[in-house]
Every structure is written in structure tokens, then in C-alpha cells.
TITIKE-488428 format. One record per atom (N, C-alpha, C): residue number from 1; atom name; x, y, z. Coordinates in nm, 2 decimals. Atoms other than C-alpha are relative to their C-alpha. Layout:
BEGIN
NUM|CA|X|Y|Z
...
This chain:
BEGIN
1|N|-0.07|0.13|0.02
1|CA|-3.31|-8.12|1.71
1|C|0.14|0.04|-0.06
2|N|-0.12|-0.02|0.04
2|CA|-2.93|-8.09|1.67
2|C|0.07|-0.15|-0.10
3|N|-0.03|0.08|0.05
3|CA|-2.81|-8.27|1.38
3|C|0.15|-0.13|0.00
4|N|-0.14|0.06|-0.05
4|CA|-2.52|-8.52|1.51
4|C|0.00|-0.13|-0.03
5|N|-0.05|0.14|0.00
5|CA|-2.34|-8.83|1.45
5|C|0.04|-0.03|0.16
6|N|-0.02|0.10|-0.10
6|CA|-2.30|-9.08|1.72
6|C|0.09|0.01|0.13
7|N|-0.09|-0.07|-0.12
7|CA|-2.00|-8.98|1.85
7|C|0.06|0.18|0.10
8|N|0.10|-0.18|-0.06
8|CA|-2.08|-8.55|1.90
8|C|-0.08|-0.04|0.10
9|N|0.09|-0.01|-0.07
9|CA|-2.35|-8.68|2.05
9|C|0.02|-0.05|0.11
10|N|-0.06|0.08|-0.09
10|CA|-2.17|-8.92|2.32
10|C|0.05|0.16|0.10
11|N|-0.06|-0.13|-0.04
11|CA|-1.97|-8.62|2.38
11|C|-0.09|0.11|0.10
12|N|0.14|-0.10|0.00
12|CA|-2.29|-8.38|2.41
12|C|-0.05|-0.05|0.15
13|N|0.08|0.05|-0.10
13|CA|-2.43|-8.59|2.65
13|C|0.12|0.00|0.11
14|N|-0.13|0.05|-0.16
14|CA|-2.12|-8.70|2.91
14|C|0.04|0.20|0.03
15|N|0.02|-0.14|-0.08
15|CA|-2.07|-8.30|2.92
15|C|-0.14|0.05|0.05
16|N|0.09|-0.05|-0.04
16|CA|-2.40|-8.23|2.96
16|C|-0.12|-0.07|0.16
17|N|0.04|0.05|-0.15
17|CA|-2.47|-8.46|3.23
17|C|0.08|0.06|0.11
18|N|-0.07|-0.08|-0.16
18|CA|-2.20|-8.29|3.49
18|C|0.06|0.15|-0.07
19|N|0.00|-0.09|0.03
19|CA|-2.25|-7.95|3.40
19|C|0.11|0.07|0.12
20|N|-0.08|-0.07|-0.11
20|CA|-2.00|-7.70|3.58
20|C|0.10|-0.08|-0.01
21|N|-0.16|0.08|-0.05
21|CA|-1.71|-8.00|3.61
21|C|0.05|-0.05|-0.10
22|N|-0.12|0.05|0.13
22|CA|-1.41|-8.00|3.42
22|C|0.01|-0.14|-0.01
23|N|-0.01|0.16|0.09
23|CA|-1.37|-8.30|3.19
23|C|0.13|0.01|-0.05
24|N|-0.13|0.01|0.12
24|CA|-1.04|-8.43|3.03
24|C|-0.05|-0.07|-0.12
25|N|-0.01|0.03|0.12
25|CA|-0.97|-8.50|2.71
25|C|-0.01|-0.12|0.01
26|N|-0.04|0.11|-0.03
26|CA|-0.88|-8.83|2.81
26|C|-0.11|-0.07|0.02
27|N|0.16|0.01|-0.08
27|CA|-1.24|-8.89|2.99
27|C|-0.09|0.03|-0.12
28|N|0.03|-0.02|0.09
28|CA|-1.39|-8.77|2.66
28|C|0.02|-0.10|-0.11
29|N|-0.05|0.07|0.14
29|CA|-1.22|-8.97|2.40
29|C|-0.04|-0.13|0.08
30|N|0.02|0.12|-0.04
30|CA|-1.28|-9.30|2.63
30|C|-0.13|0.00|-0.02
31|N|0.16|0.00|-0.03
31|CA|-1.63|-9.20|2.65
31|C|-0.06|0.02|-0.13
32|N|0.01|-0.01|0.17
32|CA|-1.68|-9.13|2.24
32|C|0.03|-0.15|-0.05
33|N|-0.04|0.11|0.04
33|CA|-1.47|-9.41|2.14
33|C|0.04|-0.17|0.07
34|N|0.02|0.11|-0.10
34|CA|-1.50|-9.67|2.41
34|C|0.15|-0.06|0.00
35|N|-0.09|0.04|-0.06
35|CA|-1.11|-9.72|2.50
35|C|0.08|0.00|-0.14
36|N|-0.07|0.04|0.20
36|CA|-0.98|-9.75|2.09
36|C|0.11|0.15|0.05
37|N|-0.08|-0.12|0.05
37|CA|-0.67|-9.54|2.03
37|C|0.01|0.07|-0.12
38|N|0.01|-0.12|0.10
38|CA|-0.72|-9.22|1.87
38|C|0.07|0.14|0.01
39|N|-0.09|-0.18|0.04
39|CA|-0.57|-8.85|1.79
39|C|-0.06|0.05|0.08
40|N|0.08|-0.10|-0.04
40|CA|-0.66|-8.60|1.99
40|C|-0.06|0.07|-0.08
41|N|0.05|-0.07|0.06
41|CA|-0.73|-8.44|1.70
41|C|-0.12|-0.05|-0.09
42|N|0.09|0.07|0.05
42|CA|-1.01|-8.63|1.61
42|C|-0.14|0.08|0.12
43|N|0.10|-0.03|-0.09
43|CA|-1.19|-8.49|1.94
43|C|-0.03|0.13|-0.04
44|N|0.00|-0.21|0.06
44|CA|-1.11|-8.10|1.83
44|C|-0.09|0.00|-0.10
45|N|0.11|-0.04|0.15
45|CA|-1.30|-8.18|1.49
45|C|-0.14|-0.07|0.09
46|N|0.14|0.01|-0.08
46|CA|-1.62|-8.33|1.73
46|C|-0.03|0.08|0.10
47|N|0.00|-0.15|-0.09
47|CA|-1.56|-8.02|1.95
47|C|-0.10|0.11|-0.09
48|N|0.04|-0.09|0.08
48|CA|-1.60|-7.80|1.68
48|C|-0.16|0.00|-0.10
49|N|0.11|0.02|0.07
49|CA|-1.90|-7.97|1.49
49|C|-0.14|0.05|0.16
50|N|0.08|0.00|-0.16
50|CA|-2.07|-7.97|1.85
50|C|-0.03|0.16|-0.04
51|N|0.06|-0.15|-0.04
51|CA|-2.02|-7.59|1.89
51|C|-0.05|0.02|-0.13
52|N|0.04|-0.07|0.16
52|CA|-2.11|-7.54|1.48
52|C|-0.20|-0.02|0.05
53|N|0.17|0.03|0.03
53|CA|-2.47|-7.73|1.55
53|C|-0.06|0.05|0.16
54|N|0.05|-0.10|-0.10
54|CA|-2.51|-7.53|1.92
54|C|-0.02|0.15|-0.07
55|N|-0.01|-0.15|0.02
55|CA|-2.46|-7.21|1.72
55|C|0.07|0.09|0.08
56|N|-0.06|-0.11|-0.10
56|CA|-2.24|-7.08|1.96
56|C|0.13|0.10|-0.07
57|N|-0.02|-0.10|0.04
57|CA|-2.04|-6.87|1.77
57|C|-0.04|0.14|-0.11
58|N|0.05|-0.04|0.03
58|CA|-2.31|-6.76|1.56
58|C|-0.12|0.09|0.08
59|N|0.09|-0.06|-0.10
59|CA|-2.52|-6.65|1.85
59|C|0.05|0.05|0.14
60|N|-0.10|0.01|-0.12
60|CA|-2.26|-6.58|2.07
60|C|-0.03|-0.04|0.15
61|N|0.03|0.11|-0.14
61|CA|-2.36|-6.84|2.36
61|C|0.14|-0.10|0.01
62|N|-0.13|0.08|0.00
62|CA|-2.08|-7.04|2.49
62|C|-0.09|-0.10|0.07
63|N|0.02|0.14|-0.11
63|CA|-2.18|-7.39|2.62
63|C|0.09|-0.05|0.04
64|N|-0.07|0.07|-0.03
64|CA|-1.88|-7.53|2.63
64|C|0.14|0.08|0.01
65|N|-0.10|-0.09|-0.03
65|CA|-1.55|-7.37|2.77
65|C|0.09|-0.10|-0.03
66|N|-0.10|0.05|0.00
66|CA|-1.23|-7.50|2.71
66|C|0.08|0.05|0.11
67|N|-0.13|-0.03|-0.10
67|CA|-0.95|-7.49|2.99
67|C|0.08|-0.06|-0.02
68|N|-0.11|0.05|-0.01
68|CA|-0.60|-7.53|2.95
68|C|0.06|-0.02|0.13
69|N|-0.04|-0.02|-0.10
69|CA|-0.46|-7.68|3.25
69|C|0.13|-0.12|-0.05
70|N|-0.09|0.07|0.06
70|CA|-0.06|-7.78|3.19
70|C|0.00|0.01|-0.21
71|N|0.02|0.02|0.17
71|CA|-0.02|-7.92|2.85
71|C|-0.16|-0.06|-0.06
72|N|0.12|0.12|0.06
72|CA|-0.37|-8.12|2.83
72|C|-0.11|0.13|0.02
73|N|0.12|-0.02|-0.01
73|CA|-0.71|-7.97|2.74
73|C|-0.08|-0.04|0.07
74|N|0.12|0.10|-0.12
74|CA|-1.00|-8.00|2.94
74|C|-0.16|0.07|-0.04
75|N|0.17|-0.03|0.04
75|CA|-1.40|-7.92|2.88
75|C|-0.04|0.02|0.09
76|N|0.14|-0.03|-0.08
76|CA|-1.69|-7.82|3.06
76|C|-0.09|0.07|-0.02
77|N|0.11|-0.06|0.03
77|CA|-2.00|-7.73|2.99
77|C|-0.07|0.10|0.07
78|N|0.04|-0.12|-0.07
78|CA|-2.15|-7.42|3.09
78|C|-0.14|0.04|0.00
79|N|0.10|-0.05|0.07
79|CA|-2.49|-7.38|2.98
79|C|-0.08|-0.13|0.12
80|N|0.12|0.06|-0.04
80|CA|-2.77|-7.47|3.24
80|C|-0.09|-0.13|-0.07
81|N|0.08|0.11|0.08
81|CA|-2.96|-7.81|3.14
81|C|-0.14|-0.02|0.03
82|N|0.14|0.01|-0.02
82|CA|-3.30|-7.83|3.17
82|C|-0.09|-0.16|-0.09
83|N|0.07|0.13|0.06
83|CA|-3.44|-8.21|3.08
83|C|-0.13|-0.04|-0.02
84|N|0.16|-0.02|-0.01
84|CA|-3.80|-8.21|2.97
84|C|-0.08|-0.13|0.01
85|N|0.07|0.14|-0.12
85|CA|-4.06|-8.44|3.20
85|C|-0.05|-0.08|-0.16
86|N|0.08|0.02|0.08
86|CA|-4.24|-8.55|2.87
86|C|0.11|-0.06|-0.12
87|N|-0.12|0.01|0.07
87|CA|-3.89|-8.62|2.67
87|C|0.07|-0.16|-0.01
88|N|-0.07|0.16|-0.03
88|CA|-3.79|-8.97|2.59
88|C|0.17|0.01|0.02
89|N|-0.23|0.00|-0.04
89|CA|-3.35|-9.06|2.68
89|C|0.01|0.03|-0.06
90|N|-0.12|-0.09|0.10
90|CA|-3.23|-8.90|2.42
90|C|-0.06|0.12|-0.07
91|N|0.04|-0.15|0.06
91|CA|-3.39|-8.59|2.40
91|C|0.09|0.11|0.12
92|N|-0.09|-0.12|-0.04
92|CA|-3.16|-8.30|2.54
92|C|-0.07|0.16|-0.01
93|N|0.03|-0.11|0.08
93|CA|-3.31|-7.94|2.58
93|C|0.06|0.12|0.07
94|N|-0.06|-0.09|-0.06
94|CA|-3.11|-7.67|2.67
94|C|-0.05|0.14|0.00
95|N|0.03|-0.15|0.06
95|CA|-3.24|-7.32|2.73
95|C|0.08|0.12|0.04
């Protein structure tokens, strides 16, 4: 169970439903904060908690790539998803 607030977890999920395909920043922040204007740098600190409670730089697993394309960031998740039959909607299990 990964410990997350509401909007990590929004995140978590909208990457982890279209695995492989780059995401904007733009498509992220609408999808966390439902249209509200915000910082970009508000997503970078729910980037970072994300990767803190994946352990991916503790266990050196990347789930989540960043790509610079131009000036704007972009996401995608890399890490196979595996959804368990037995798992109510909001269970997530990645192996």
C-alpha cells in the first residue's frame, strides 16, 4: 500500500492507466487539480513524493520517465501494470 494524498494518487493513476504514452504536464495538472490554476511547481513536488513512495531511487526502478520535449515537461510511465482480478478500484499493483 503506497502512502498518498489524493492528488499523488490522481497522478498515479492517469499515468498508470496509459502506460508507455507520453503525458503533458498540462494533462496532469488538469487531471490532479480539476482545471484550478496552479504552479507547475506544485506537480514537481507530487512527482517527487510519487517517486519517494515507489522507491525508485532507492531501488533503482524507474517507473516514471520524464521527457523534455521543447520547453515543457512530459511523463510516462514505464513500469508494466498488472491489475489484480480480486482487487477492488483503487487497488493498483505493480510488479
Amino acid at each position: 500500500m503506497l502512502p498518498l494524498g489524493r492528488r499523488s494518487l490522481d497522478i498515479l493513476i492517469y499515468l498508470a492507466e496509459r502506460p508507455g504514452e507520453i503525458v503533458a504536464e498540462k494533462e496532469l495538472m488538469g487531471r490532479a487539480w480539476s482545471g484550478a490554476a496552479i504552479e507547475e511547481a506544485s506537480l514537481r513536488v507530487h512527482m517527487a513524493v510519487l517517486r519517494k513512495a515507489l522507491g525508485e531511487r532507492q531501488f533503482g526502478s524507474r517507473y516514471i520517465s520524464n521527457i523534455a520535449q521543447g520547453l515543457r515537461q512530459r511523463h510516462r510511465w514505464r513500469s508494466p501494470l498488472y491489475i489484480q482480478e480480486d482487487c477492488r478500484s483503487d487497488c493498483l499493483a505493480s510488479r
